[in-house]
C-alpha positions as CSV (number, residue, x, y, z in Angstrom):
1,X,-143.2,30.5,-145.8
2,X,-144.6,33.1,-143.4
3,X,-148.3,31.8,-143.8
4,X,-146.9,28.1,-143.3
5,X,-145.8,29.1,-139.8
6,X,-148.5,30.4,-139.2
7,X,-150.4,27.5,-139.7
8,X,-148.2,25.0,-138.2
9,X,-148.5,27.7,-134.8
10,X,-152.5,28.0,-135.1
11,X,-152.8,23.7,-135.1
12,X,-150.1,23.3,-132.4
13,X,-152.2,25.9,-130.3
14,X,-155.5,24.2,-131.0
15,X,-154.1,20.9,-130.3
16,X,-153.0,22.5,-126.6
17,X,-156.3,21.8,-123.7
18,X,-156.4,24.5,-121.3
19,X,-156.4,23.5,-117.4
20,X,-159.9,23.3,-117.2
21,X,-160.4,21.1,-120.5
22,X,-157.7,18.9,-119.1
23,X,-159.3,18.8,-115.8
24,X,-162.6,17.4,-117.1
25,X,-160.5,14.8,-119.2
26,X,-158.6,13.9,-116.5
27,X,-161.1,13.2,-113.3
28,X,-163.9,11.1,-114.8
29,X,-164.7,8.4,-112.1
30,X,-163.6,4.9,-112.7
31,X,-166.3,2.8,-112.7
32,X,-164.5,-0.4,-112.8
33,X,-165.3,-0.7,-109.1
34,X,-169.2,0.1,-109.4
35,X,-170.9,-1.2,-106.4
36,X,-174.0,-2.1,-108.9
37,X,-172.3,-4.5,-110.9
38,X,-172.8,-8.1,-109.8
39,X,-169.7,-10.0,-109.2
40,X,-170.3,-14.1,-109.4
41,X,-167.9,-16.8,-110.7
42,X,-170.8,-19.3,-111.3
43,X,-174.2,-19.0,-113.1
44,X,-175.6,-20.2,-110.1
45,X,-173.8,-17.7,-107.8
46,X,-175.4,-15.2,-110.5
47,X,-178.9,-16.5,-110.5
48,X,-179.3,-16.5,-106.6
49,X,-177.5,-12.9,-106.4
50,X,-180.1,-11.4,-109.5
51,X,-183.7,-10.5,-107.9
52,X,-185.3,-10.3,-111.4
53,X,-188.8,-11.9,-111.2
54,X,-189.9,-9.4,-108.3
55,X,-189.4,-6.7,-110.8
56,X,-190.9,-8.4,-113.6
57,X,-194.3,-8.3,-115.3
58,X,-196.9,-11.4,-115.2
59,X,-196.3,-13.3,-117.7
60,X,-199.6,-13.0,-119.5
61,X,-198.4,-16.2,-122.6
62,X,-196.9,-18.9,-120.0
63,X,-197.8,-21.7,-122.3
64,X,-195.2,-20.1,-124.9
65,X,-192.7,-21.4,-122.3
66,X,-194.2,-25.1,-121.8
67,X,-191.8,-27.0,-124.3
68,X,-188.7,-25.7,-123.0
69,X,-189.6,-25.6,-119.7
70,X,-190.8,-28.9,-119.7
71,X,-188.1,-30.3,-122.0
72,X,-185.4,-28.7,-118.6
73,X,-187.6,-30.5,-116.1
74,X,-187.8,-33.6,-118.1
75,X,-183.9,-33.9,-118.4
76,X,-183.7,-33.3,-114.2
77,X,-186.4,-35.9,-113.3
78,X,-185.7,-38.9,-115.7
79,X,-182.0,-39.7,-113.9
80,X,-183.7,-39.5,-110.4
81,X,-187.4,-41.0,-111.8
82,X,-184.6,-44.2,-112.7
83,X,-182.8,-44.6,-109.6
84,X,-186.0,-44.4,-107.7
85,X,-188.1,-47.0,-110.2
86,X,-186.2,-49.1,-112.2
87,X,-187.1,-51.2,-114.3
88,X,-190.0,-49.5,-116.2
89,X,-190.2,-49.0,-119.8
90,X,-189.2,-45.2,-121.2
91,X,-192.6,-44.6,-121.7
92,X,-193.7,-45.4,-118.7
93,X,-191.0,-42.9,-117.2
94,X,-192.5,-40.3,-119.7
95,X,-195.9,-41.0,-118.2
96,X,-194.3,-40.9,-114.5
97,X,-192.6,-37.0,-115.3
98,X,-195.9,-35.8,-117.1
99,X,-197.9,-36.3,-114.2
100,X,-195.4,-35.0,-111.5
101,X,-195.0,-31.8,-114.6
102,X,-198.6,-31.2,-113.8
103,X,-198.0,-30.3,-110.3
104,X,-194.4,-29.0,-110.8
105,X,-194.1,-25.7,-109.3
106,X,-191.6,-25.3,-112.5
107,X,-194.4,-25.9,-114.9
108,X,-195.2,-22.3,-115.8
109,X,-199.1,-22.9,-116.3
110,X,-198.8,-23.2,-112.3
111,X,-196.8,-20.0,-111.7
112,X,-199.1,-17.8,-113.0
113,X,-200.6,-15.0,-110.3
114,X,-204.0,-14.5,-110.0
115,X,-205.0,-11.2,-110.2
């Protein structure tokens, strides 16, 4: 009965922080308000506020990027290719986008950096 006590007194007491413990738990800084973390309600708002490709590497492999990037720029340019022509046949329009792709400062064959 004695030992029980004792035990029950020995866990209570270990289970007790000291000033200083509770101190340390106690003033960690919120970081909810962290001046670093960007705060957009739109991709777009996101995108223009992110300064990624300054800090990133050459891209050594552009054409792994051709389909999709072209695939995007073909979905932009077809709407404004057919207000601006219509008439023509789709492939004719598909003829129209790969030539202006060519040039296309989106095209990432023409964004690579010559070192």
């Amino acid at each position: 009965m004695l030992s029980k006590r004792a035990e029950e007194a020995k866990k209570k007491q270990n289970r007790l922080a000291s000033e200083e413990e509770y101190e340390k738990m106690v003033l960690v800084s919120n970081t909810n308000r962290d001046d670093s973390i960007i705060e957009a309600r739109s991709v777009e708002e996101a995108l223009a506020k992110i300064t990624v490709t300054d800090s990133l590497p050459v891209d050594r492999h552009p054409e792994k990027r051709l389909k999709a990037s072209f695939k995007a720029f073909e979905e932009a340019e077809l709407p404004r290719l057919k207000e601006e022509k219509p008439g023509l046949t789709h492939n004719q329009y598909k003829d129209l986008i790969w030539k202006l792709w060519k040039k296309s400062p989106d095209n990432p064959l023409n964004q690579v950096e010559k070192a």
